[in-house]
Chimera marker file (.cmm) of the C-alpha trace (Angstrom):
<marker_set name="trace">
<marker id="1" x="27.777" y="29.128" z="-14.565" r="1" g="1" b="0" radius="0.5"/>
<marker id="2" x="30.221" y="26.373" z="-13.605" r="1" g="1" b="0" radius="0.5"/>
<marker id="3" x="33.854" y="27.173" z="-13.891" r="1" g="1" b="0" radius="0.5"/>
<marker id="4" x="36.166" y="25.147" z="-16.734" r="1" g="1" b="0" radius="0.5"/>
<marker id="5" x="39.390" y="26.886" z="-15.442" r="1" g="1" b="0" radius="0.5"/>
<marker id="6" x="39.745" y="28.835" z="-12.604" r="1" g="1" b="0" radius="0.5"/>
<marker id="7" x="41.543" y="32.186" z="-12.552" r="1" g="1" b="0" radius="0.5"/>
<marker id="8" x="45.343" y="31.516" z="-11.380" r="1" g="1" b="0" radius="0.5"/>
<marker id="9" x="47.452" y="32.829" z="-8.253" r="1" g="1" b="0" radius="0.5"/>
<marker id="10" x="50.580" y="31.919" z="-10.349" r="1" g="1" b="0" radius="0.5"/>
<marker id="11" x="49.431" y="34.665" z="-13.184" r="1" g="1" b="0" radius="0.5"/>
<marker id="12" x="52.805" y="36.153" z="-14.825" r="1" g="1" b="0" radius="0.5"/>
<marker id="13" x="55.259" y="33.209" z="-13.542" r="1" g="1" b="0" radius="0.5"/>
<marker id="14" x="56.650" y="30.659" z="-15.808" r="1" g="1" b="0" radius="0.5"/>
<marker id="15" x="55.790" y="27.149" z="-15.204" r="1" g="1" b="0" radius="0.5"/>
<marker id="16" x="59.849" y="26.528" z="-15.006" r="1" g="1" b="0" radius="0.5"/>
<marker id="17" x="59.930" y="28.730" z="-12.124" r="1" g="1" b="0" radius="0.5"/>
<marker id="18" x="58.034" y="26.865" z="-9.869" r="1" g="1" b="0" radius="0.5"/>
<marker id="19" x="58.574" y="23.855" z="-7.502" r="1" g="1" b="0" radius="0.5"/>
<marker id="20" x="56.345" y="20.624" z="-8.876" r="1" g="1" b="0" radius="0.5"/>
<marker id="21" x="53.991" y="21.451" z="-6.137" r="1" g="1" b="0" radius="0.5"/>
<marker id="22" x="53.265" y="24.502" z="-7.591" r="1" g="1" b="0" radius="0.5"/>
<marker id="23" x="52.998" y="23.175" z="-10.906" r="1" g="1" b="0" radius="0.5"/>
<marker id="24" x="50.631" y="20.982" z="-10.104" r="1" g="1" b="0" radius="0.5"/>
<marker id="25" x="48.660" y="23.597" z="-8.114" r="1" g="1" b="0" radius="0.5"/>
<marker id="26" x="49.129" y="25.958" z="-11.665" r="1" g="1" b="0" radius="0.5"/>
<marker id="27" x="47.993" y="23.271" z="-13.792" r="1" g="1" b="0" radius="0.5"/>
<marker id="28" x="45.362" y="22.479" z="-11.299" r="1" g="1" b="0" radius="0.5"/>
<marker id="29" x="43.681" y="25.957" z="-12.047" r="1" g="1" b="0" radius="0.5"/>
<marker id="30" x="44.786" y="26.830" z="-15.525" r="1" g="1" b="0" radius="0.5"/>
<marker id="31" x="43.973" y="23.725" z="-17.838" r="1" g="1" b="0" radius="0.5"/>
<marker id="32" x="40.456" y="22.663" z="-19.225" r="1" g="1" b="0" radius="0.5"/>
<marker id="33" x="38.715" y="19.875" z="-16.399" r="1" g="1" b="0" radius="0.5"/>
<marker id="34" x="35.552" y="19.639" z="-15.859" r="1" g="1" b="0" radius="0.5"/>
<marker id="35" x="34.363" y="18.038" z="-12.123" r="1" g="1" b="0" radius="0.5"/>
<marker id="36" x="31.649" y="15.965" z="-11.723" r="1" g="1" b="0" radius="0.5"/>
<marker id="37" x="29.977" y="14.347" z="-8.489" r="1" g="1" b="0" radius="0.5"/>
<marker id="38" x="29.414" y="10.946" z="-8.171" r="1" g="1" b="0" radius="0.5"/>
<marker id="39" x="25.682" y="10.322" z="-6.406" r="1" g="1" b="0" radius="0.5"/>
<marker id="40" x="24.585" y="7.273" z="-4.102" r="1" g="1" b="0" radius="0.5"/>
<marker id="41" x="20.934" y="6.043" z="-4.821" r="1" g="1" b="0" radius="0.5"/>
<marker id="42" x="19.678" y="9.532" z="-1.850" r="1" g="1" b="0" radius="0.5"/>
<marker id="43" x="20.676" y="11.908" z="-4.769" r="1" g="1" b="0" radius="0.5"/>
<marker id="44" x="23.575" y="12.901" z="-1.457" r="1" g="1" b="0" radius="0.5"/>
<marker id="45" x="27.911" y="13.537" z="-3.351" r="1" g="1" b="0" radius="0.5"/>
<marker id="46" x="29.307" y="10.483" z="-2.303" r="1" g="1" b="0" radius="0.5"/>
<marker id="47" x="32.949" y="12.464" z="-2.158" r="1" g="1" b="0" radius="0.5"/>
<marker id="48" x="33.815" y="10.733" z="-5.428" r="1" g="1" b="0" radius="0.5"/>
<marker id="49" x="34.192" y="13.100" z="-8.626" r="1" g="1" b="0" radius="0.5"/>
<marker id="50" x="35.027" y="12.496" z="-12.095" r="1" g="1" b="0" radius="0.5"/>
<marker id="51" x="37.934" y="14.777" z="-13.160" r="1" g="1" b="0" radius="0.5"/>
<marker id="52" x="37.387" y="15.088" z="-16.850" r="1" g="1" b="0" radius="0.5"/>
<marker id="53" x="40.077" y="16.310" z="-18.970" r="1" g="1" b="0" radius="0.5"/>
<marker id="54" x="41.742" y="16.238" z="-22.802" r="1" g="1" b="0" radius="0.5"/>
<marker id="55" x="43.484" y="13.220" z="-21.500" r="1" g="1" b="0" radius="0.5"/>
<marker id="56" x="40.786" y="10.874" z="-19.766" r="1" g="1" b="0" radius="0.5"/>
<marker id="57" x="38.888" y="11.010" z="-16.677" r="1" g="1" b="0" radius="0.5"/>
<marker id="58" x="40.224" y="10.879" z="-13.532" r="1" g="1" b="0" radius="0.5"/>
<marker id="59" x="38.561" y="9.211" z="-9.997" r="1" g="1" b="0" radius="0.5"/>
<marker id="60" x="39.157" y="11.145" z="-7.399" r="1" g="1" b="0" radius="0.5"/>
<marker id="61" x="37.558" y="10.188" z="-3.810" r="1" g="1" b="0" radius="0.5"/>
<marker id="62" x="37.745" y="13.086" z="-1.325" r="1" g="1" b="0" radius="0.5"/>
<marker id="63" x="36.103" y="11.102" z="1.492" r="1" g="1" b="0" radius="0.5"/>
<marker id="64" x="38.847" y="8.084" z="1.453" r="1" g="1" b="0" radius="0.5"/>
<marker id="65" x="42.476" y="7.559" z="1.122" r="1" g="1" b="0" radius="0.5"/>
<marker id="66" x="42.444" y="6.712" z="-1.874" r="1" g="1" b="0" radius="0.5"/>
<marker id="67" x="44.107" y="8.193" z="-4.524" r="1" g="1" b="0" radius="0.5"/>
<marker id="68" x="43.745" y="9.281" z="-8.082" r="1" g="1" b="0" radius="0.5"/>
<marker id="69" x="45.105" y="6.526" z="-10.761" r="1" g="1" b="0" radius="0.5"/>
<marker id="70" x="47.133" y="9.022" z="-12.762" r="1" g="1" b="0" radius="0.5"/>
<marker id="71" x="50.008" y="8.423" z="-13.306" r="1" g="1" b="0" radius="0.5"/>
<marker id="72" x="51.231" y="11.389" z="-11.747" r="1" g="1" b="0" radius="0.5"/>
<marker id="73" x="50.841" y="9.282" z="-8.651" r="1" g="1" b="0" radius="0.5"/>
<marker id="74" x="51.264" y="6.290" z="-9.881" r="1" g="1" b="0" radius="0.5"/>
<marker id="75" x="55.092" y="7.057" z="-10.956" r="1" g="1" b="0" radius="0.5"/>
<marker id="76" x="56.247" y="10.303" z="-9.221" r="1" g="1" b="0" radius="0.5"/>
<marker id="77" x="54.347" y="9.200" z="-6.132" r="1" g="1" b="0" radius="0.5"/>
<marker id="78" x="52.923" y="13.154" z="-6.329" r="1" g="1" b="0" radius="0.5"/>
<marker id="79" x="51.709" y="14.469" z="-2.636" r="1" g="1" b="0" radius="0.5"/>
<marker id="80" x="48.268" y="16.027" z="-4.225" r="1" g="1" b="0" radius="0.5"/>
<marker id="81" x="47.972" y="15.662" z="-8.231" r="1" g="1" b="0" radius="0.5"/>
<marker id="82" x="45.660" y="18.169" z="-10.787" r="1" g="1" b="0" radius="0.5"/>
<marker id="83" x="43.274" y="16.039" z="-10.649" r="1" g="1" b="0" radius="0.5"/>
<marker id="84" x="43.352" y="15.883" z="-6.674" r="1" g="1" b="0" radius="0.5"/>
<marker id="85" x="43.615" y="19.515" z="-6.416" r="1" g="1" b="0" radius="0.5"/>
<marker id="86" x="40.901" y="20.171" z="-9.381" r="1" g="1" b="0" radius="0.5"/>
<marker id="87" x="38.405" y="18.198" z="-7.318" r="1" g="1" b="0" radius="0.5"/>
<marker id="88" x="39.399" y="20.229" z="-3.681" r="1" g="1" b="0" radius="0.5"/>
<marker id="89" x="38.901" y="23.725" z="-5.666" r="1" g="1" b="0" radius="0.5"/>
<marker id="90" x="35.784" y="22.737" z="-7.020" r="1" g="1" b="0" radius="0.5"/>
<marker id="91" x="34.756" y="21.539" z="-3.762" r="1" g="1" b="0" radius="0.5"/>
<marker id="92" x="35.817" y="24.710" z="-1.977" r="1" g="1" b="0" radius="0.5"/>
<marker id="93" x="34.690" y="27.362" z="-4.714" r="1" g="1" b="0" radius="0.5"/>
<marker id="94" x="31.239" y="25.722" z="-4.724" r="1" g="1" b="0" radius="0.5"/>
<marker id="95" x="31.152" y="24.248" z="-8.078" r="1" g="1" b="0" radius="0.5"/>
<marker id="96" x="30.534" y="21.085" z="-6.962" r="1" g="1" b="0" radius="0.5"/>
<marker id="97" x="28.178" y="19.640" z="-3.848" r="1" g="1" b="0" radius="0.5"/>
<marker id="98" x="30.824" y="18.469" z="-1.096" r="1" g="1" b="0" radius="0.5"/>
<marker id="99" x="30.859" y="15.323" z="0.223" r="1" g="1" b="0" radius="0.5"/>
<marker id="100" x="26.754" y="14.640" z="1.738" r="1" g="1" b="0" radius="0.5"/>
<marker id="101" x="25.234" y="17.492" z="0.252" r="1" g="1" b="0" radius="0.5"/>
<marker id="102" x="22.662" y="16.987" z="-2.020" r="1" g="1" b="0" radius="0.5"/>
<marker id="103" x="23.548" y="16.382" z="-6.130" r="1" g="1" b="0" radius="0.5"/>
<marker id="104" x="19.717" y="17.005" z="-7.327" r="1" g="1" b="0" radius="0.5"/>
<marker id="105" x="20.085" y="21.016" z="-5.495" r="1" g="1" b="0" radius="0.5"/>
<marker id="106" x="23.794" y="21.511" z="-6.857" r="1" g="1" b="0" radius="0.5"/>
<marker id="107" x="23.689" y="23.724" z="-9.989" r="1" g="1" b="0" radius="0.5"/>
<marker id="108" x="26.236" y="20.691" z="-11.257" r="1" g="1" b="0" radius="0.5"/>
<marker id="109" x="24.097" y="20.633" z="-14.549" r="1" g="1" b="0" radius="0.5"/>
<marker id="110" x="25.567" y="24.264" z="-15.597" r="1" g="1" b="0" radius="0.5"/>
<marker id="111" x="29.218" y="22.531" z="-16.157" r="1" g="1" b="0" radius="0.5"/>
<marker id="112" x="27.471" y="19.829" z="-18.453" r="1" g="1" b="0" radius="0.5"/>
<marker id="113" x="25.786" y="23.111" z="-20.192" r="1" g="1" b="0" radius="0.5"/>
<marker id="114" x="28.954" y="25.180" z="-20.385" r="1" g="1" b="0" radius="0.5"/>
<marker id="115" x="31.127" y="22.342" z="-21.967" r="1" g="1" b="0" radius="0.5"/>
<marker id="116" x="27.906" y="22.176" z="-24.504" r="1" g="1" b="0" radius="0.5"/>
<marker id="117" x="28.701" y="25.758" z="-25.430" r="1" g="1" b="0" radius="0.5"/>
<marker id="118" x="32.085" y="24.788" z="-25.805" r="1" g="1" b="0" radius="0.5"/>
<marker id="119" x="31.420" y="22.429" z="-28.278" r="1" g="1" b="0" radius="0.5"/>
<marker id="120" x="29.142" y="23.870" z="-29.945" r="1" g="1" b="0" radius="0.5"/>
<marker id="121" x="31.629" y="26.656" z="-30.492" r="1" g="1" b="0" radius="0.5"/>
<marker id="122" x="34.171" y="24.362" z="-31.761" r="1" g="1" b="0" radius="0.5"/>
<marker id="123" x="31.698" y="22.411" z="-34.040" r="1" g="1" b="0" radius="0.5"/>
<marker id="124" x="31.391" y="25.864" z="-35.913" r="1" g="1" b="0" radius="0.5"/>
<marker id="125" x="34.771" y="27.200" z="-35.610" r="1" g="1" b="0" radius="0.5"/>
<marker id="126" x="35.432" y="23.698" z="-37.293" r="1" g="1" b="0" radius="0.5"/>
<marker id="127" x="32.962" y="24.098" z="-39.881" r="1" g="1" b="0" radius="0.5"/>
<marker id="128" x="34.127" y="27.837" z="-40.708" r="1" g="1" b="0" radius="0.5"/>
<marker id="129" x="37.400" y="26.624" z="-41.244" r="1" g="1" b="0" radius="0.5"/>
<marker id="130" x="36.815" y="23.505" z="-43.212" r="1" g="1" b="0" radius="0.5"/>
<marker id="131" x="34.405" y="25.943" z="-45.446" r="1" g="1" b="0" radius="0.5"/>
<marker id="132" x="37.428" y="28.672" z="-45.674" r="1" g="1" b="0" radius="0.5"/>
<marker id="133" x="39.719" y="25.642" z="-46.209" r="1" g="1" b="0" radius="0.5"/>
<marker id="134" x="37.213" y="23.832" z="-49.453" r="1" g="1" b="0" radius="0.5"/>
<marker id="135" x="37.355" y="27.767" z="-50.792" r="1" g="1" b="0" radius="0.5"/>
<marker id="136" x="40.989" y="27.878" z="-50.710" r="1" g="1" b="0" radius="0.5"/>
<marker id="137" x="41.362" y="24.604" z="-52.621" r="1" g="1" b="0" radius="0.5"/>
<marker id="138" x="38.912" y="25.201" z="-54.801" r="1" g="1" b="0" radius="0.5"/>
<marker id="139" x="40.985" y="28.392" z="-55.830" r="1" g="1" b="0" radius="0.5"/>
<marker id="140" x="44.427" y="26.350" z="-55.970" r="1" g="1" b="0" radius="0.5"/>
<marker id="141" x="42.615" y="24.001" z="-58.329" r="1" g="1" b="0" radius="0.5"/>
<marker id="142" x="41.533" y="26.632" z="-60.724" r="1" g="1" b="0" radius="0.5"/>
<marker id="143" x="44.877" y="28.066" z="-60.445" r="1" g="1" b="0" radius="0.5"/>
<marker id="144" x="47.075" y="24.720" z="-60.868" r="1" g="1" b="0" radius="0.5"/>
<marker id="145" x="44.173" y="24.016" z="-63.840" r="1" g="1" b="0" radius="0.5"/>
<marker id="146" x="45.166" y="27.684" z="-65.351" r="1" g="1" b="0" radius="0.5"/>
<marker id="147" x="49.487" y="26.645" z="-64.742" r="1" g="1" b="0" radius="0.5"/>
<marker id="148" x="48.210" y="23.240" z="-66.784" r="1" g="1" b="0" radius="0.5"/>
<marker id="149" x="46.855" y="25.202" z="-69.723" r="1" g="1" b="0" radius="0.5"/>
<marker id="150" x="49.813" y="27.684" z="-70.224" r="1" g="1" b="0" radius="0.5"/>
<marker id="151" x="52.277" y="25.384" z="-69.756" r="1" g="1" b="0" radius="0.5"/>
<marker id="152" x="50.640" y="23.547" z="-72.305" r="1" g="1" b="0" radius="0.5"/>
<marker id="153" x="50.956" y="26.423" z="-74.549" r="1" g="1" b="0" radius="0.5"/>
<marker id="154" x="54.127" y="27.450" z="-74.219" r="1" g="1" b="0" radius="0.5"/>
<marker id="155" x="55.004" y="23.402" z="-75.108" r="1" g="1" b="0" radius="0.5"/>
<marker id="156" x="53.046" y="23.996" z="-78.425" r="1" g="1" b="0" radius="0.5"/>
<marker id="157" x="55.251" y="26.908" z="-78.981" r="1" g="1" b="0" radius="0.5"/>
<marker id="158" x="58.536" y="25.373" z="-78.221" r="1" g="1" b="0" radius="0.5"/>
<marker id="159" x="57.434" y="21.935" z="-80.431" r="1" g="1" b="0" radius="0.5"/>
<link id1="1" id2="2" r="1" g="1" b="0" radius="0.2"/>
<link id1="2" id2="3" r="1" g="1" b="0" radius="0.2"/>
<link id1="3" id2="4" r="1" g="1" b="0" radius="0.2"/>
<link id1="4" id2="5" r="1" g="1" b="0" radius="0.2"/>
<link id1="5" id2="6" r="1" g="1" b="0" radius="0.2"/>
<link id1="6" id2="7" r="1" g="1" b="0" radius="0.2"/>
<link id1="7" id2="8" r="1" g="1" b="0" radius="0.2"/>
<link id1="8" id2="9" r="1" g="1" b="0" radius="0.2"/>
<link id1="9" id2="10" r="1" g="1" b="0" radius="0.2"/>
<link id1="10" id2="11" r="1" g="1" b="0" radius="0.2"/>
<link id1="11" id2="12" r="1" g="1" b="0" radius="0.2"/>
<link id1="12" id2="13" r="1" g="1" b="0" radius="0.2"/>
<link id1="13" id2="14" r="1" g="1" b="0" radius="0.2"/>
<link id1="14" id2="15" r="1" g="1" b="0" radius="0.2"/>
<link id1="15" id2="16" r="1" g="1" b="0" radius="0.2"/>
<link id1="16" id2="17" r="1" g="1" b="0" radius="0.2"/>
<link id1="17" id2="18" r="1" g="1" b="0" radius="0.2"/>
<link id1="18" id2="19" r="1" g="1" b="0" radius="0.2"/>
<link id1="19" id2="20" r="1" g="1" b="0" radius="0.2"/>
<link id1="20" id2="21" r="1" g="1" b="0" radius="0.2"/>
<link id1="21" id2="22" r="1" g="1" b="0" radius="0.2"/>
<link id1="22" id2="23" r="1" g="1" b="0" radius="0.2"/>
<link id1="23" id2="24" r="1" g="1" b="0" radius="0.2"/>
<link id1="24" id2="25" r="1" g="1" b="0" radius="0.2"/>
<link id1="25" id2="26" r="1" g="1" b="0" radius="0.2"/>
<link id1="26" id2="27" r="1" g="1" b="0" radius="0.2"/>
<link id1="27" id2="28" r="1" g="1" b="0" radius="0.2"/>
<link id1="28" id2="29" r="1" g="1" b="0" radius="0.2"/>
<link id1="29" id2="30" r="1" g="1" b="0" radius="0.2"/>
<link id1="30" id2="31" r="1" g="1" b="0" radius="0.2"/>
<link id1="31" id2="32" r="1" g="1" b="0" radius="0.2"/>
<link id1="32" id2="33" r="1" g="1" b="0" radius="0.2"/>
<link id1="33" id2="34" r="1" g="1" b="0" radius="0.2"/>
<link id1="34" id2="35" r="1" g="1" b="0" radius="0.2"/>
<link id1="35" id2="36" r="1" g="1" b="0" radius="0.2"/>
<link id1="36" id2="37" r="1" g="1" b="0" radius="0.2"/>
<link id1="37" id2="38" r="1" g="1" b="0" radius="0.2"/>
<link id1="38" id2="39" r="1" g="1" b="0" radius="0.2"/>
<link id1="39" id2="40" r="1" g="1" b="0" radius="0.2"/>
<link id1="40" id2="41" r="1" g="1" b="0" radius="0.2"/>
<link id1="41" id2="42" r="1" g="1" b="0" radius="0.2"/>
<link id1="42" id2="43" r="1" g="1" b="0" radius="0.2"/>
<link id1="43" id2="44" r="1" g="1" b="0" radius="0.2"/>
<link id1="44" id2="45" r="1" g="1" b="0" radius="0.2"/>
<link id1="45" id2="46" r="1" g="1" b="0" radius="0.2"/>
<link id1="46" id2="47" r="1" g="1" b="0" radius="0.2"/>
<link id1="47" id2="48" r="1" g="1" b="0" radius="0.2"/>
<link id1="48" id2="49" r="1" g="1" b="0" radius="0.2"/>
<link id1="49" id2="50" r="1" g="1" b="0" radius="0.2"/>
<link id1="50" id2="51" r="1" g="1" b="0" radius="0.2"/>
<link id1="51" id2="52" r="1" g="1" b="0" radius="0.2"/>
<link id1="52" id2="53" r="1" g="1" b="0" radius="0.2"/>
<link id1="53" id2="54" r="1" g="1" b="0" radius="0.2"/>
<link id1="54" id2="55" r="1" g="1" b="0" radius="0.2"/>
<link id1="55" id2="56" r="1" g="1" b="0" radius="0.2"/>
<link id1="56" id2="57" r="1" g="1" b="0" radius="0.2"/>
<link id1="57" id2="58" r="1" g="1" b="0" radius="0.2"/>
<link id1="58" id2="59" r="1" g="1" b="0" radius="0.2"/>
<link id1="59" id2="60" r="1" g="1" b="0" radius="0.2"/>
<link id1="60" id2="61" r="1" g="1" b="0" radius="0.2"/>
<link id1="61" id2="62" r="1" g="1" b="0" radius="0.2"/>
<link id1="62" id2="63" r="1" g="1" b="0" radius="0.2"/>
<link id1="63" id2="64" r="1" g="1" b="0" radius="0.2"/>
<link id1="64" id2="65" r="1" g="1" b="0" radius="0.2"/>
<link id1="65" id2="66" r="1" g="1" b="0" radius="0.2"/>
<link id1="66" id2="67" r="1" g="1" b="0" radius="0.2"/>
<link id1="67" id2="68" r="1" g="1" b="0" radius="0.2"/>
<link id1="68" id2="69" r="1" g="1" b="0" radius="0.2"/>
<link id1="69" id2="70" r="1" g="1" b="0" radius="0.2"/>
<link id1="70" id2="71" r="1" g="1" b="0" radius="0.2"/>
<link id1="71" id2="72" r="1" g="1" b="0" radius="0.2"/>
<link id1="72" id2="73" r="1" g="1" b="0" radius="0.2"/>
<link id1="73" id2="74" r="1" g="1" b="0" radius="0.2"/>
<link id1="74" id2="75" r="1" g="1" b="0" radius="0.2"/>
<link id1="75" id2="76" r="1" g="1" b="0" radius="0.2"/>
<link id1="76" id2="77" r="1" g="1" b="0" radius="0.2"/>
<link id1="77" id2="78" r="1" g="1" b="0" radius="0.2"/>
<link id1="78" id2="79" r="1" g="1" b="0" radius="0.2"/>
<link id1="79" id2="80" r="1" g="1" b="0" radius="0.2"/>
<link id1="80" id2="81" r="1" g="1" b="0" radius="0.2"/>
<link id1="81" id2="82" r="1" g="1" b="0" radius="0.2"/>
<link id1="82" id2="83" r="1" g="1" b="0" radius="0.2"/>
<link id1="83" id2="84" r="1" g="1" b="0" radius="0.2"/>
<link id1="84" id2="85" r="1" g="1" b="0" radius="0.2"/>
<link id1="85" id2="86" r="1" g="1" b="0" radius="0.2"/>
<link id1="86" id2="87" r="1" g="1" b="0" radius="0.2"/>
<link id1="87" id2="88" r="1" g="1" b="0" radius="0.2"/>
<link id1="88" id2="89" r="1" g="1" b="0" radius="0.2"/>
<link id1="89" id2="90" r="1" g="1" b="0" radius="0.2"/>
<link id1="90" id2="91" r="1" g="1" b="0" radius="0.2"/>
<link id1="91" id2="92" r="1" g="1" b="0" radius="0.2"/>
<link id1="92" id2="93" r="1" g="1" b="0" radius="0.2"/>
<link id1="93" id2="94" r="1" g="1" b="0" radius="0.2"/>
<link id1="94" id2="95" r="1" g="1" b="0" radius="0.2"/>
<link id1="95" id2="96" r="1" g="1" b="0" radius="0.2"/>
<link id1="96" id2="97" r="1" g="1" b="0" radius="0.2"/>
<link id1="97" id2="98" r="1" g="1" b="0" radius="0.2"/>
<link id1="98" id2="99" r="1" g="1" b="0" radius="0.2"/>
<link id1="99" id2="100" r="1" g="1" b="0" radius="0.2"/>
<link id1="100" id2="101" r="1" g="1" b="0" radius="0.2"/>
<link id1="101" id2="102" r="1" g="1" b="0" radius="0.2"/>
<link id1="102" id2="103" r="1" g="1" b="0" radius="0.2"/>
<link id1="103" id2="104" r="1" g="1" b="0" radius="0.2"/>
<link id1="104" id2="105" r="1" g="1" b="0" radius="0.2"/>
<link id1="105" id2="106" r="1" g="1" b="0" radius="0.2"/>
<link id1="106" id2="107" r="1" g="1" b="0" radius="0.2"/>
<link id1="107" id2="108" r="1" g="1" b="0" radius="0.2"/>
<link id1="108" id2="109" r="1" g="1" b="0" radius="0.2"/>
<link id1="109" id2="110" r="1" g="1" b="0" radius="0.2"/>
<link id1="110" id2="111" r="1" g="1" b="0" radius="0.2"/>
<link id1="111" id2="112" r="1" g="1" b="0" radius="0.2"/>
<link id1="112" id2="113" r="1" g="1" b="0" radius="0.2"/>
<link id1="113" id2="114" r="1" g="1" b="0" radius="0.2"/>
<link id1="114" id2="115" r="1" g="1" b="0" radius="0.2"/>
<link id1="115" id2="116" r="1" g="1" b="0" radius="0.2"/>
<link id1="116" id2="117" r="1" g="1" b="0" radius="0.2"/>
<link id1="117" id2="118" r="1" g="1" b="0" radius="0.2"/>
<link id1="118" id2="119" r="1" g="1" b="0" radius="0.2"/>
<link id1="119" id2="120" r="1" g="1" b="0" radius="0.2"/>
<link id1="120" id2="121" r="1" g="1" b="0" radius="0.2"/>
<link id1="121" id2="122" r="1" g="1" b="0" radius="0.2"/>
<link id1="122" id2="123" r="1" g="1" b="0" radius="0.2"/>
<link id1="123" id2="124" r="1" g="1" b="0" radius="0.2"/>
<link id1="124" id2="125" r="1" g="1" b="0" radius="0.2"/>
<link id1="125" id2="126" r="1" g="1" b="0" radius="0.2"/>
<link id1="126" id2="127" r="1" g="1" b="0" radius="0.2"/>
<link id1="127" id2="128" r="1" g="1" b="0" radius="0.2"/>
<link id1="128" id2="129" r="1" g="1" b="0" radius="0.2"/>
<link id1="129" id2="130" r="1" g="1" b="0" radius="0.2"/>
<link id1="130" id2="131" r="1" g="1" b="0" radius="0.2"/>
<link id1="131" id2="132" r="1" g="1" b="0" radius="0.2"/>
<link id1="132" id2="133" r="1" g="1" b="0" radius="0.2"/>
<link id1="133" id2="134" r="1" g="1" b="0" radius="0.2"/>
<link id1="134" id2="135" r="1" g="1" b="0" radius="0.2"/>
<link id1="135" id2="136" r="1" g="1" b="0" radius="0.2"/>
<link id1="136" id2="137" r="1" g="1" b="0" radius="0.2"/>
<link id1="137" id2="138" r="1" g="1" b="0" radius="0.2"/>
<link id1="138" id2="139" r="1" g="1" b="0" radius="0.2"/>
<link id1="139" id2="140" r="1" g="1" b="0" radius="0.2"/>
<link id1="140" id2="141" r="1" g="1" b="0" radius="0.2"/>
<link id1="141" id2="142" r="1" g="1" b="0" radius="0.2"/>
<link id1="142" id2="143" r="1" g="1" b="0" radius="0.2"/>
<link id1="143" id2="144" r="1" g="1" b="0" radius="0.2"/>
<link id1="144" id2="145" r="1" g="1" b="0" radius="0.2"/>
<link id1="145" id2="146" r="1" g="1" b="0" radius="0.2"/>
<link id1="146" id2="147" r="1" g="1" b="0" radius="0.2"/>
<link id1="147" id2="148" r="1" g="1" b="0" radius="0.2"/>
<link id1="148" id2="149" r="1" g="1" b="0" radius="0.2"/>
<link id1="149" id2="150" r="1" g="1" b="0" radius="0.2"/>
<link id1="150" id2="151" r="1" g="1" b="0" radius="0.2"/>
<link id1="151" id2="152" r="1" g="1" b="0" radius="0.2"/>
<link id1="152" id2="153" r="1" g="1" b="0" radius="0.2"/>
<link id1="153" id2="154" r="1" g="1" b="0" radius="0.2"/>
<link id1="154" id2="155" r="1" g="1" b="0" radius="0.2"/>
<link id1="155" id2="156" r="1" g="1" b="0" radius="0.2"/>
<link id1="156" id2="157" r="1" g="1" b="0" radius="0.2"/>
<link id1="157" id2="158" r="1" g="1" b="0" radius="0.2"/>
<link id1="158" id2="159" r="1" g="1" b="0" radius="0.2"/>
</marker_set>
């Protein structure tokens, strides 16, 4: 089963205690991404991943220079940004093939199948709570509807 956050080395510590390194390195392990390995035409991880998050999704190339588009780097000019660091620990934890292994033997589909879950669980935590939600104004009608009818008769009784 592919991993959606990773458990964190910064457990108990306040994101205000920490240099931005760290933070990044936190965030990095802590928030919702979801890596996924770009193939050449051989099936082989090219060492470019798609870092898919709430936001947007990220390029990240492990096998060149060049750096993620966030603006993370872009403005603060960061040394290694979540994204960067998202891709590495997938990399190193096995999530994701490295750069030349094969995609096709990778077990890469599981992420697409956990984040399926995912939303599948929020489709019907969703649907629970628009149904609780109809209920409950269903019940204020019938309530503001029963407020309509004695105010009404308490006007007859004051006319």
């Amino acid at each position: 089963m592919a991993t959606l956050t990773y458990e964190s080395t910064f457990s108990g510590r306040e994101s205000s205690e920490l240099a931005p390194r760290d933070k990044r390195a936190k965030r990095a392990q802590e928030e919702r991404m979801v890596v996924v390995p770009v193939a050449d035409d051989s099936d082989t991880a090219t060492g470019e991943y798609a870092v898919c998050t709430a936001s947007g999704t990220y390029t990240v190339n492990i096998a060149t220079s060049d750096r993620c588009g966030c603006a993370d780097v872009e403005t603060n000019g960061a040394d290694k940004c979540v994204h960067e660091r998202r891709a590495a620990l997938a990399i190193t934890n096995d999530d994701v093939p490295a750069p030349g292994d094969t995609v096709g033997a990778h077990p890469a589909e599981s992420q697409r199948n956990a984040l399926r879950a995912e939303i599948s669980a929020v489709e019907s935590k969703l649907e629970q709570a628009g149904q609780r939600s109809i209920t409950r104004l269903t019940r204020l009608h019938s309530r503001k509807d029963k407020l309509s009818k004695v105010i009404d008769r308490v006007r007859t009784l004051t006319v």
